[in-house]
mmCIF file of the N, C-alpha and C atoms, coordinates in Angstrom:
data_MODEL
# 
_entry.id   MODEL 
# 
loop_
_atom_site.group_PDB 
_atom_site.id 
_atom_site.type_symbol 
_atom_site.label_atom_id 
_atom_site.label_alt_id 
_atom_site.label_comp_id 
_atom_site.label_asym_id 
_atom_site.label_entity_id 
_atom_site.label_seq_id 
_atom_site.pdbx_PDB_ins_code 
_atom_site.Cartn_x 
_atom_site.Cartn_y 
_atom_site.Cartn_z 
_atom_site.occupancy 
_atom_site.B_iso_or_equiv 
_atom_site.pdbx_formal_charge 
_atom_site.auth_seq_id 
_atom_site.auth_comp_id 
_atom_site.auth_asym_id 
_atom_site.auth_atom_id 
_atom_site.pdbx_PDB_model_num 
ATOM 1   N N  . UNK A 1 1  ? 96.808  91.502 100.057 1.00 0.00 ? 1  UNK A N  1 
ATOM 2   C CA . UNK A 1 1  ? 97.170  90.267 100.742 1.00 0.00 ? 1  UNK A CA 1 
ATOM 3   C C  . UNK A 1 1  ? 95.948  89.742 101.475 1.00 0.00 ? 1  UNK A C  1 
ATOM 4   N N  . UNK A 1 2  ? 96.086  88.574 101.607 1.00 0.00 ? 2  UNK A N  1 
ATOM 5   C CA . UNK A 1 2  ? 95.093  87.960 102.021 1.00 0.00 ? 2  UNK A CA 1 
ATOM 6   C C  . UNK A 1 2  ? 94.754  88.177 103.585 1.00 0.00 ? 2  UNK A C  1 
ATOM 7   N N  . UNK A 1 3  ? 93.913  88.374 104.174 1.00 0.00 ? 3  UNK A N  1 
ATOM 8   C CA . UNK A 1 3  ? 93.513  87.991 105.416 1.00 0.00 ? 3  UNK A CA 1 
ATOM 9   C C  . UNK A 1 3  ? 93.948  87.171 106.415 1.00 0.00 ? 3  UNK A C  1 
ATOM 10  N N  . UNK A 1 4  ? 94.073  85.847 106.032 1.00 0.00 ? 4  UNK A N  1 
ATOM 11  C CA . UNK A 1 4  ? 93.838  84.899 106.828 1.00 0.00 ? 4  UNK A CA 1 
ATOM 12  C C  . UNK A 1 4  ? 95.971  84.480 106.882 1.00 0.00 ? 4  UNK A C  1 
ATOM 13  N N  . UNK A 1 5  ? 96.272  85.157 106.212 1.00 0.00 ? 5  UNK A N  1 
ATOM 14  C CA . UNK A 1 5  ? 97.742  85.430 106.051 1.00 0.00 ? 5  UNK A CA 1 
ATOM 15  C C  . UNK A 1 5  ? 98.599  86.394 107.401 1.00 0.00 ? 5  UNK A C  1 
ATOM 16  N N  . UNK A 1 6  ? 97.688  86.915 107.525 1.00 0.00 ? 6  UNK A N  1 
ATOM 17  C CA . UNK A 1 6  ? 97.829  87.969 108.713 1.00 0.00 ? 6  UNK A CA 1 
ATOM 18  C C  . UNK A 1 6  ? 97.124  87.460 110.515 1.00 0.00 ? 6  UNK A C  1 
ATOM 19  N N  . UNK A 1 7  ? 95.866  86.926 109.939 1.00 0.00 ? 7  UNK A N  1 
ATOM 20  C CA . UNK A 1 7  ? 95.911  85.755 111.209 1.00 0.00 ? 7  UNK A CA 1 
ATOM 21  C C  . UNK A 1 7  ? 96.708  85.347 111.467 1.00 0.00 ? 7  UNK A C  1 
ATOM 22  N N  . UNK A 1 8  ? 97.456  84.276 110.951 1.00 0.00 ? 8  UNK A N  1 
ATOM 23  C CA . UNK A 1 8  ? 97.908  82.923 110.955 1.00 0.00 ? 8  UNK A CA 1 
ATOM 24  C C  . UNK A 1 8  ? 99.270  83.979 111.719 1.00 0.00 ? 8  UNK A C  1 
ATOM 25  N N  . UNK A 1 9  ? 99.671  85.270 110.941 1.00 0.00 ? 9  UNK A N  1 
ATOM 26  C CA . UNK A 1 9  ? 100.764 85.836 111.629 1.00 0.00 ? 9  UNK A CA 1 
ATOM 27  C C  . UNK A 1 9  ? 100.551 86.055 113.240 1.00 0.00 ? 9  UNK A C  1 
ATOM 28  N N  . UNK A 1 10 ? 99.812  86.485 113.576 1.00 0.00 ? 10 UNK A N  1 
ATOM 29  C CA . UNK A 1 10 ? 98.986  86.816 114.761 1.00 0.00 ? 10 UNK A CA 1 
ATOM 30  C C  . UNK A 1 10 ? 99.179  85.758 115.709 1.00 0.00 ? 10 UNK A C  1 
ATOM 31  N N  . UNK A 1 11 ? 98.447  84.568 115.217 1.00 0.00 ? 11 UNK A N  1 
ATOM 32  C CA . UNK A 1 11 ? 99.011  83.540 115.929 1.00 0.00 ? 11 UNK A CA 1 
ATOM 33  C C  . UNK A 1 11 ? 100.401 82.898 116.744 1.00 0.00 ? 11 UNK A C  1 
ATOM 34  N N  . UNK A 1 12 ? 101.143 83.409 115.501 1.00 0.00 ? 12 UNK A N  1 
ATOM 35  C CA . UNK A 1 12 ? 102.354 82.924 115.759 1.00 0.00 ? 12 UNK A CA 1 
ATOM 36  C C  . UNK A 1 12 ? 103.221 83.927 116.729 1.00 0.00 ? 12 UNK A C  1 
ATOM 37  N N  . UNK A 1 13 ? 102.532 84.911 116.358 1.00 0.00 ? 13 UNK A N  1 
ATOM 38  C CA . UNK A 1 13 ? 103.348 86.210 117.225 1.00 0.00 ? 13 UNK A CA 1 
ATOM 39  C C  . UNK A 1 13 ? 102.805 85.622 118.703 1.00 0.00 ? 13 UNK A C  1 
ATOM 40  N N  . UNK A 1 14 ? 101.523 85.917 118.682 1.00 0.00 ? 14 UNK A N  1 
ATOM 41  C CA . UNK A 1 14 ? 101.338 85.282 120.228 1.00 0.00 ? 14 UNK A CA 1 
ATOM 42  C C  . UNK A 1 14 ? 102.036 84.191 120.901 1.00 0.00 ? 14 UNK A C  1 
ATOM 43  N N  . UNK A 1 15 ? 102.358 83.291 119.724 1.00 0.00 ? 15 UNK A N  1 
ATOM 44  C CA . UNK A 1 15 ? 102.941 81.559 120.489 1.00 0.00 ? 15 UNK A CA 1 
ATOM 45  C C  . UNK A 1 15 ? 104.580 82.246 120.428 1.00 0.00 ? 15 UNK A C  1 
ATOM 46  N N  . UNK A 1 16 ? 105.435 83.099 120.172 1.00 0.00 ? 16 UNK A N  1 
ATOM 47  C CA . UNK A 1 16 ? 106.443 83.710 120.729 1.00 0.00 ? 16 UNK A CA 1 
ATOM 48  C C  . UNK A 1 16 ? 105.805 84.393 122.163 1.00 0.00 ? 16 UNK A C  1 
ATOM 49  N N  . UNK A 1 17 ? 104.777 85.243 122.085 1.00 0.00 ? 17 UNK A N  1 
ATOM 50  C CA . UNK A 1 17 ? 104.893 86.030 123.456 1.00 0.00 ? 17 UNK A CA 1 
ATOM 51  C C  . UNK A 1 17 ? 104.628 85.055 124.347 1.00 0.00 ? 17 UNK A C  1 
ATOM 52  N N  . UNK A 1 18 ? 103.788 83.807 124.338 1.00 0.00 ? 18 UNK A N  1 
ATOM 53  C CA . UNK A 1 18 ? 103.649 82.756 125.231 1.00 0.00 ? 18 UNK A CA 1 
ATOM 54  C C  . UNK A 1 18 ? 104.867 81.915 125.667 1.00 0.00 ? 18 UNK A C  1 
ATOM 55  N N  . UNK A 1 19 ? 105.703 82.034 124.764 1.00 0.00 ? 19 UNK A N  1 
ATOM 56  C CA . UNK A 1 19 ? 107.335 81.321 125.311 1.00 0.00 ? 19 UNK A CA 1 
ATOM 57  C C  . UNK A 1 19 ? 107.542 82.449 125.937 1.00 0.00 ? 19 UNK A C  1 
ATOM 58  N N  . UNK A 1 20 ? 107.516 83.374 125.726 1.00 0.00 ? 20 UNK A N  1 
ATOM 59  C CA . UNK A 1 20 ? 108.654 84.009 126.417 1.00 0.00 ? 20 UNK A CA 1 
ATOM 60  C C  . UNK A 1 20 ? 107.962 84.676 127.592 1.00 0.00 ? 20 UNK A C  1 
ATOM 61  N N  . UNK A 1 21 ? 106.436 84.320 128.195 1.00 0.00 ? 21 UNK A N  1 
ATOM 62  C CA . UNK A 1 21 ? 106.456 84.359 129.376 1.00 0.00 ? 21 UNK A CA 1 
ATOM 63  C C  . UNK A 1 21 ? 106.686 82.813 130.104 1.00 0.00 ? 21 UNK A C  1 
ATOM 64  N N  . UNK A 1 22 ? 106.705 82.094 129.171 1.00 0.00 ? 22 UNK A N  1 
ATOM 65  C CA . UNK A 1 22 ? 107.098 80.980 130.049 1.00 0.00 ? 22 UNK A CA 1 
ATOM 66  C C  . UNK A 1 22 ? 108.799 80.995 130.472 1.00 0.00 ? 22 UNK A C  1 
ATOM 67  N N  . UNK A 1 23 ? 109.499 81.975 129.925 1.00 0.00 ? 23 UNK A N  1 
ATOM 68  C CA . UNK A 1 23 ? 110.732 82.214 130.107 1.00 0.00 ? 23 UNK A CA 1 
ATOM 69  C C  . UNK A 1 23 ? 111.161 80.657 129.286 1.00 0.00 ? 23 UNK A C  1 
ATOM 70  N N  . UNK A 1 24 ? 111.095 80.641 128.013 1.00 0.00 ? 24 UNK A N  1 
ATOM 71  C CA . UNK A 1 24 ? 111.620 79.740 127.077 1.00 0.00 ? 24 UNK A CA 1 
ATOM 72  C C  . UNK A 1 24 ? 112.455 80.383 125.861 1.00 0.00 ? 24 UNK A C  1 
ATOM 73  N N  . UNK A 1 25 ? 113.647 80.738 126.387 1.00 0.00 ? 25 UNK A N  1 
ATOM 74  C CA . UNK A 1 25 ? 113.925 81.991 125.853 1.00 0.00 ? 25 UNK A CA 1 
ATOM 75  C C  . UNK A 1 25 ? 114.183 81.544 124.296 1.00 0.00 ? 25 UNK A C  1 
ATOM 76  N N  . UNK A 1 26 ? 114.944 79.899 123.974 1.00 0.00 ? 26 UNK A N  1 
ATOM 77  C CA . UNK A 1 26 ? 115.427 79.443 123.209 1.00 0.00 ? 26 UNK A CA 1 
ATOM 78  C C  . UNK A 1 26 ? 114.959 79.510 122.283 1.00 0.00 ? 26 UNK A C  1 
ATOM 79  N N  . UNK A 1 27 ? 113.527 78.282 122.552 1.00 0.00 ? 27 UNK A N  1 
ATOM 80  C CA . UNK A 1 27 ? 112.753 77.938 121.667 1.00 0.00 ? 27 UNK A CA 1 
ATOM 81  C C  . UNK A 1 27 ? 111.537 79.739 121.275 1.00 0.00 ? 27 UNK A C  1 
ATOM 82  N N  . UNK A 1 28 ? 111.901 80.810 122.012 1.00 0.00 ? 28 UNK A N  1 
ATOM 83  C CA . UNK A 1 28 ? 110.709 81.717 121.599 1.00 0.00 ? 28 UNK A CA 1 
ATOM 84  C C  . UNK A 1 28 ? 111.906 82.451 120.365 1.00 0.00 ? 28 UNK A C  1 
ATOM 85  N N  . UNK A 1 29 ? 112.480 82.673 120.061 1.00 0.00 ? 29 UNK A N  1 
ATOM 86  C CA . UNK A 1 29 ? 113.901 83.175 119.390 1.00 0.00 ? 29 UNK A CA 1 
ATOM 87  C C  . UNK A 1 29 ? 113.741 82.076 118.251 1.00 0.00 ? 29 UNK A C  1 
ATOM 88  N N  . UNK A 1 30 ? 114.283 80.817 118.669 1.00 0.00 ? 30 UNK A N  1 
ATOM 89  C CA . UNK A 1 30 ? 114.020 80.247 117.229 1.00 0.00 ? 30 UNK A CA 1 
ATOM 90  C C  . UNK A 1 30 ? 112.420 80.525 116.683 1.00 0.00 ? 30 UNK A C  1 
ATOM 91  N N  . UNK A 1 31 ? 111.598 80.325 117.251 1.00 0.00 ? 31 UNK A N  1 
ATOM 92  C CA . UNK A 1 31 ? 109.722 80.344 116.136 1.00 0.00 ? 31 UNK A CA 1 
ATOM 93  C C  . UNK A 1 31 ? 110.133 82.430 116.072 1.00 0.00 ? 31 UNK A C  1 
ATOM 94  N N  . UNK A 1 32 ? 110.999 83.047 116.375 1.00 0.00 ? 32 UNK A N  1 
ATOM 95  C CA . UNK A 1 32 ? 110.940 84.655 116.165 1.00 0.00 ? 32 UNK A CA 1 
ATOM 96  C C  . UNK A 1 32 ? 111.340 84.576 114.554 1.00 0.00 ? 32 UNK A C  1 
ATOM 97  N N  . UNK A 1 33 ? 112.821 83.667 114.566 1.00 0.00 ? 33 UNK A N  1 
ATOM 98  C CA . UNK A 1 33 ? 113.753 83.685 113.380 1.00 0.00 ? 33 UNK A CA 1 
ATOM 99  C C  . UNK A 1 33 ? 112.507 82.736 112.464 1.00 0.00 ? 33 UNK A C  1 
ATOM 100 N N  . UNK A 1 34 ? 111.653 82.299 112.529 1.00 0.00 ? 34 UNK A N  1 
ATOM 101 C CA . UNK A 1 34 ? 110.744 81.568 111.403 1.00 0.00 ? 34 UNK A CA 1 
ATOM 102 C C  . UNK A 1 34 ? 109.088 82.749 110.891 1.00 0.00 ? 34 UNK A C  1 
ATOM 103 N N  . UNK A 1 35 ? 109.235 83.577 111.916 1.00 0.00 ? 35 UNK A N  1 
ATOM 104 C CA . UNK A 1 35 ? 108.171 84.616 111.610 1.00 0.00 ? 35 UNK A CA 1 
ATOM 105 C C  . UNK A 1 35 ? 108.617 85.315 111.669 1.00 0.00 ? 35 UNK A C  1 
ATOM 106 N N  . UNK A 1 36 ? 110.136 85.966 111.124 1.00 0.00 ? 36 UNK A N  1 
ATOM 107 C CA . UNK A 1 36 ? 110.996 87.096 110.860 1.00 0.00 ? 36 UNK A CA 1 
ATOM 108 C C  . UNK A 1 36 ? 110.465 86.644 109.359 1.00 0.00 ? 36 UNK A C  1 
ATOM 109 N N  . UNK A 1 37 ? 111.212 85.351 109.106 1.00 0.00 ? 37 UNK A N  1 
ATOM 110 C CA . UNK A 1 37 ? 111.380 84.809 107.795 1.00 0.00 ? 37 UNK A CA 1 
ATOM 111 C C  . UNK A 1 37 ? 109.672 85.162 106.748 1.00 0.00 ? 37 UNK A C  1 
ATOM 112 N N  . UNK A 1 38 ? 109.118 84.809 107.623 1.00 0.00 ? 38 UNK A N  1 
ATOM 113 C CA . UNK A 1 38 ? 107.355 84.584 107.305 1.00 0.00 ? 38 UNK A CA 1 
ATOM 114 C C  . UNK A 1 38 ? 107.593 86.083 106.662 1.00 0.00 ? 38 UNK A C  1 
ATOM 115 N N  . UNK A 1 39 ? 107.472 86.940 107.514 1.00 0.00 ? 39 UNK A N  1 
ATOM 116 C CA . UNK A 1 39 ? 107.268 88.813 107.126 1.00 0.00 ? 39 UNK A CA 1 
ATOM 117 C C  . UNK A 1 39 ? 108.308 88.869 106.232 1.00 0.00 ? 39 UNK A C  1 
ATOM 118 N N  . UNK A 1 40 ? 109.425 88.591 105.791 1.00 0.00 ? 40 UNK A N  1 
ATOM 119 C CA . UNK A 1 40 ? 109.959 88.861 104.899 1.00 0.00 ? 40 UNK A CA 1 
ATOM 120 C C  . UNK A 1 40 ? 109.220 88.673 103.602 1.00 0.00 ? 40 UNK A C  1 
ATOM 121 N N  . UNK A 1 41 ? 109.014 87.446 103.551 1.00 0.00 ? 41 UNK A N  1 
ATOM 122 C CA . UNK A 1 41 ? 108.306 86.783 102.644 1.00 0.00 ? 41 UNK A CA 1 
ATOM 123 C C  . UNK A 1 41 ? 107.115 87.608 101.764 1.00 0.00 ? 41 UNK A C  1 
ATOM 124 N N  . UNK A 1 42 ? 106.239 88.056 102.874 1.00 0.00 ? 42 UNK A N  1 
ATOM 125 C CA . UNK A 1 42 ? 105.082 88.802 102.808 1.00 0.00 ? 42 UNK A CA 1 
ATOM 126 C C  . UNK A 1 42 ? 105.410 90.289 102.161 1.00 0.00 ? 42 UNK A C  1 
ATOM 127 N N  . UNK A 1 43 ? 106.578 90.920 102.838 1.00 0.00 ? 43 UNK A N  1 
ATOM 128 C CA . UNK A 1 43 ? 107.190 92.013 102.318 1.00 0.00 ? 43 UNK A CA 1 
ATOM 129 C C  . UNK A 1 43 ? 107.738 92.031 100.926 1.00 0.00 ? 43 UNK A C  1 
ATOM 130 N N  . UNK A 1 44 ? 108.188 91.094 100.409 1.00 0.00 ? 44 UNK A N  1 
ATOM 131 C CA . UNK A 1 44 ? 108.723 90.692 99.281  1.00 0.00 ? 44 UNK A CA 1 
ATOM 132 C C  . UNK A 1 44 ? 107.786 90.561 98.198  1.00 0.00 ? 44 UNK A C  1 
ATOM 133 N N  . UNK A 1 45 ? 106.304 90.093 98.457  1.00 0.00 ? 45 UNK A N  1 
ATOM 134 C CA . UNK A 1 45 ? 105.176 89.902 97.753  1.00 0.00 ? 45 UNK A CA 1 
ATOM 135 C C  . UNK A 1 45 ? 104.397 90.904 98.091  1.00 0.00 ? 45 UNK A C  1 
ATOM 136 N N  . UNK A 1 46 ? 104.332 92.013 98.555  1.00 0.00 ? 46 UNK A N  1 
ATOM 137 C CA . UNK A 1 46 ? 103.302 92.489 98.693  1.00 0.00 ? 46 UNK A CA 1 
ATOM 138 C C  . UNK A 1 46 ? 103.530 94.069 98.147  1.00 0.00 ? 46 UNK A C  1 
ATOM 139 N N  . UNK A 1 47 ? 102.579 94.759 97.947  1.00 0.00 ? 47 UNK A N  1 
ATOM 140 C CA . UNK A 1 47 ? 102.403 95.879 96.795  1.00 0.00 ? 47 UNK A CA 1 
ATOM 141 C C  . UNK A 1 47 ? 101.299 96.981 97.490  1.00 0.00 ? 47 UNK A C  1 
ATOM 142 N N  . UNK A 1 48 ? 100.860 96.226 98.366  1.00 0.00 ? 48 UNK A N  1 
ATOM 143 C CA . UNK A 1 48 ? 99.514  97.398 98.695  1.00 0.00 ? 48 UNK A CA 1 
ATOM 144 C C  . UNK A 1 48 ? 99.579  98.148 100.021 1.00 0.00 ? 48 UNK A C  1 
ATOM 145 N N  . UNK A 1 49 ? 99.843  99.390 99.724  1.00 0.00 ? 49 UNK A N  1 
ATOM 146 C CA . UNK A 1 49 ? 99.957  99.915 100.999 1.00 0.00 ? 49 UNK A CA 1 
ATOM 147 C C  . UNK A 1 49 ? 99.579  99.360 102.693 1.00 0.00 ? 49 UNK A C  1 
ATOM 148 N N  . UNK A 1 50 ? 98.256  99.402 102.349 1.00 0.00 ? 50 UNK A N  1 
ATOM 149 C CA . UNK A 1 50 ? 97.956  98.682 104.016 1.00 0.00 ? 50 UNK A CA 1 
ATOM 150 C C  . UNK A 1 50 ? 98.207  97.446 103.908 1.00 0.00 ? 50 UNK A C  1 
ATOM 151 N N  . UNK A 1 51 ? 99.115  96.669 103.360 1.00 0.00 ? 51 UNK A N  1 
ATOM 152 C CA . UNK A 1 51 ? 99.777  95.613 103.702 1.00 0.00 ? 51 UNK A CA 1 
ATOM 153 C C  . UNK A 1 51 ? 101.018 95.815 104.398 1.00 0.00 ? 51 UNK A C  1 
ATOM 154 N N  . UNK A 1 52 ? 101.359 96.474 103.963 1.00 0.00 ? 52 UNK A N  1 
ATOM 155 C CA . UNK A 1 52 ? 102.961 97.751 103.908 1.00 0.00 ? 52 UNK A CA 1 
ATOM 156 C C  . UNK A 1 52 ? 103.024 98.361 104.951 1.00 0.00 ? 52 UNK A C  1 
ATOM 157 N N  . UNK A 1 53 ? 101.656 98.752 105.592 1.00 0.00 ? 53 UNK A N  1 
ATOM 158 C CA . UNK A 1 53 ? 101.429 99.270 106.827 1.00 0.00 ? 53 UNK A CA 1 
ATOM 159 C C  . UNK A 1 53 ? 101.214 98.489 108.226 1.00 0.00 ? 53 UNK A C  1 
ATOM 160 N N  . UNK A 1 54 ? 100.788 97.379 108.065 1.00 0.00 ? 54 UNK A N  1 
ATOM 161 C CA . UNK A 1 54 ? 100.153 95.836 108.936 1.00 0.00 ? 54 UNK A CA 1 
ATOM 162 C C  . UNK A 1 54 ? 101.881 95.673 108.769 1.00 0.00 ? 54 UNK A C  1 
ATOM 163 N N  . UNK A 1 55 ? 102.557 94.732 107.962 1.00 0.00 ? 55 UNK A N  1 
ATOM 164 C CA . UNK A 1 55 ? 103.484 94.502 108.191 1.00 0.00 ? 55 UNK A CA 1 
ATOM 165 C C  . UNK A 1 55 ? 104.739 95.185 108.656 1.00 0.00 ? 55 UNK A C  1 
ATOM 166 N N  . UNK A 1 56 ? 104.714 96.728 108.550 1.00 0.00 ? 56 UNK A N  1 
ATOM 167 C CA . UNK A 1 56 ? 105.844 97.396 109.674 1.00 0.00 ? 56 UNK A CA 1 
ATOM 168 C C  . UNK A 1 56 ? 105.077 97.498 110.819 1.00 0.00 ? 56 UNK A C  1 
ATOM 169 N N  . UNK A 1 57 ? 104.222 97.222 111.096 1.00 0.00 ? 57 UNK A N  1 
ATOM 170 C CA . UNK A 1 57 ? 103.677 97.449 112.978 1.00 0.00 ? 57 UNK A CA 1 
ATOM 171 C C  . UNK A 1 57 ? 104.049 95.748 113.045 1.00 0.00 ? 57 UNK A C  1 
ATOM 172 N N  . UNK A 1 58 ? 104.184 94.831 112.380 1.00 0.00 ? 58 UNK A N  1 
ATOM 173 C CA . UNK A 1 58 ? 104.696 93.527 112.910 1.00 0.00 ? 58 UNK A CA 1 
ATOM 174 C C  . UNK A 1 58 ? 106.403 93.248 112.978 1.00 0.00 ? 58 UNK A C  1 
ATOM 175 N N  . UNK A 1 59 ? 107.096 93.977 111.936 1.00 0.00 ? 59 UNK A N  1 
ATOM 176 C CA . UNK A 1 59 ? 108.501 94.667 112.112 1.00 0.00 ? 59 UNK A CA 1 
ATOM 177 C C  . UNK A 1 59 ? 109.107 95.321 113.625 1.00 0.00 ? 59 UNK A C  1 
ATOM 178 N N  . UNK A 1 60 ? 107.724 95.663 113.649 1.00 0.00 ? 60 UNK A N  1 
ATOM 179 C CA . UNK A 1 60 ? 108.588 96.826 114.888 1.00 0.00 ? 60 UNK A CA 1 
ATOM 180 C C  . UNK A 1 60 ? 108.365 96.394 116.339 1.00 0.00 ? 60 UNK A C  1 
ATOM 181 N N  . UNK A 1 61 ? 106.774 94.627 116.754 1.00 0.00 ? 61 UNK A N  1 
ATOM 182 C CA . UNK A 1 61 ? 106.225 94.302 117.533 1.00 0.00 ? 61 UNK A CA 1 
ATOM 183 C C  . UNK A 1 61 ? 107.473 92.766 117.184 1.00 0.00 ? 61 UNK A C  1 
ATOM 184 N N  . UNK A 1 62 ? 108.208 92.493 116.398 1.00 0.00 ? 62 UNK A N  1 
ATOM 185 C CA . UNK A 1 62 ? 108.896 91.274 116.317 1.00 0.00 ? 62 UNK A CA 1 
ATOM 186 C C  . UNK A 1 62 ? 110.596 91.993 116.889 1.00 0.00 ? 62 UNK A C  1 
ATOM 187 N N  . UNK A 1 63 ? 111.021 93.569 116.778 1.00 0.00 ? 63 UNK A N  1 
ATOM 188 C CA . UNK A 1 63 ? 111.929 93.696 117.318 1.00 0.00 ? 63 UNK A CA 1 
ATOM 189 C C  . UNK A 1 63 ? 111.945 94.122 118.584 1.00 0.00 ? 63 UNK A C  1 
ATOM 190 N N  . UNK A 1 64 ? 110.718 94.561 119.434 1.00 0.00 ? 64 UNK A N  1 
ATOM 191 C CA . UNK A 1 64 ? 110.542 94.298 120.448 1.00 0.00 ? 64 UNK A CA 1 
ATOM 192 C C  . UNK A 1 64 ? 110.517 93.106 121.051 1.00 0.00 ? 64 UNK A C  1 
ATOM 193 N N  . UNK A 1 65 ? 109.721 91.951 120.675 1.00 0.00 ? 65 UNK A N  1 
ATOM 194 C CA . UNK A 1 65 ? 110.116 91.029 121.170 1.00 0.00 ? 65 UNK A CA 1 
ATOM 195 C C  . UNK A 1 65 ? 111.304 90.669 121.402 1.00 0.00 ? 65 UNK A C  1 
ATOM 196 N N  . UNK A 1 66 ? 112.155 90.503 120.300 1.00 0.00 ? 66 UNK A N  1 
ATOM 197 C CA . UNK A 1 66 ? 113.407 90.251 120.286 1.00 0.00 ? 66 UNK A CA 1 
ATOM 198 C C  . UNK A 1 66 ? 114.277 90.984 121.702 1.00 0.00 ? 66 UNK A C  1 
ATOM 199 N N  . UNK A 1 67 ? 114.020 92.108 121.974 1.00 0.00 ? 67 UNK A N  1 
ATOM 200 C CA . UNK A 1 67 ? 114.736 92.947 123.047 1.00 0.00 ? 67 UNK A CA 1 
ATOM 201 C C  . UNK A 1 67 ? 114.346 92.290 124.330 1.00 0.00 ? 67 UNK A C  1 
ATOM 202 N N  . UNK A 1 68 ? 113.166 91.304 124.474 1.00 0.00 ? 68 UNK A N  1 
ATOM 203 C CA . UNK A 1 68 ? 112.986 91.046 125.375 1.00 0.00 ? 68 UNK A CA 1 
ATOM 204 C C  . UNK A 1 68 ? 113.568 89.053 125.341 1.00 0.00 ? 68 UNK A C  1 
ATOM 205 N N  . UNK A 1 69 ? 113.540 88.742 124.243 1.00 0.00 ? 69 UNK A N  1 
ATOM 206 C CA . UNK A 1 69 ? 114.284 87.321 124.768 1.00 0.00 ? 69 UNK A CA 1 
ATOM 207 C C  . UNK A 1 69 ? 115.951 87.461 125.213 1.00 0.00 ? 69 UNK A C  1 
ATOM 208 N N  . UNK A 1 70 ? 116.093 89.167 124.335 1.00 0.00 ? 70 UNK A N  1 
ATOM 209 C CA . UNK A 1 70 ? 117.305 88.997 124.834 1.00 0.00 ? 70 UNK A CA 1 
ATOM 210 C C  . UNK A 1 70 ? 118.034 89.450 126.301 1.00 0.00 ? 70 UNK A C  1 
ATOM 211 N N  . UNK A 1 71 ? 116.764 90.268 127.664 1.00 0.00 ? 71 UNK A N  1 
ATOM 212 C CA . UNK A 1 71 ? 116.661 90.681 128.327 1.00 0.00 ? 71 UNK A CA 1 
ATOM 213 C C  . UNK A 1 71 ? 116.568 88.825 129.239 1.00 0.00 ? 71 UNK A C  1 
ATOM 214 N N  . UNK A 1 72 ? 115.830 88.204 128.617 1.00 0.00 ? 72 UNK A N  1 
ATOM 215 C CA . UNK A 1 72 ? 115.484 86.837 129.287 1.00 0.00 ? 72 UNK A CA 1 
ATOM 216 C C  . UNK A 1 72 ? 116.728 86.126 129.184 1.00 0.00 ? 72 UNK A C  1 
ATOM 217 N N  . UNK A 1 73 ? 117.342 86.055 128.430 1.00 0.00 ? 73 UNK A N  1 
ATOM 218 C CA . UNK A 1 73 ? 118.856 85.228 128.694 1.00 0.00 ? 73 UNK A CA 1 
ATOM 219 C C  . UNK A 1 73 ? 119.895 86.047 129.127 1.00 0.00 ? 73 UNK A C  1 
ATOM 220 N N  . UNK A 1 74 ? 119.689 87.138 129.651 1.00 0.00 ? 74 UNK A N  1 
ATOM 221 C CA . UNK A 1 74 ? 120.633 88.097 130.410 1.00 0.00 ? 74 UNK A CA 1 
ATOM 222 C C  . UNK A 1 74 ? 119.907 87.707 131.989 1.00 0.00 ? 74 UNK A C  1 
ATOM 223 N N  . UNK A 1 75 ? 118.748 87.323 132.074 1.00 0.00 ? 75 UNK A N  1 
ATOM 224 C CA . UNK A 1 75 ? 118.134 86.403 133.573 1.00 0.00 ? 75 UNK A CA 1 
ATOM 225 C C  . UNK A 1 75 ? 118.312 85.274 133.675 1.00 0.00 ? 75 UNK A C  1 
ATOM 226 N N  . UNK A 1 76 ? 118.803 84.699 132.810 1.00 0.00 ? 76 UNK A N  1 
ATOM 227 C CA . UNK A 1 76 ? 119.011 82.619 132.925 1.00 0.00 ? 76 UNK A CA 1 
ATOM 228 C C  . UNK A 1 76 ? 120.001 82.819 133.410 1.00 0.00 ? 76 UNK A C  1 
# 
């Protein structure tokens, strides 16, 4: 897999952790459910181990997040 495929993931993971210190719990949950979708995608196409490996450490850093937007609307 490409490189710049895994940036671009990076990115997006960050612009969730940036909602959700802005305590935006909504909008960080919906862009979660569009870079859930993204890694699926990637998982579905991909064949090479250390892709296989990059993408479960983003599996397991997207269901953490998740534990925490849902910790943030248990504070709204």
């Amino acid at each position: 897999m490409e490189n710049d495929k895994f940036i671009e993931l990076n990115k997006n993971v960050q612009e969730i952790i940036d909602l959700i210190a802005a305590k935006n719990a909504k909008e960080a949950n919906n862009r979660l459910v569009e870079v859930s979708e993204q890694l699926d995608d990637f998982l579905d196409f991909s064949d090479d181990d250390e892709d296989l490996i990059e993408i479960s450490k983003y599996q397991v850093l997207l269901n953490q997040l998740y534990q925490k937007i849902i910790a943030l609307n248990g504070q709204a």
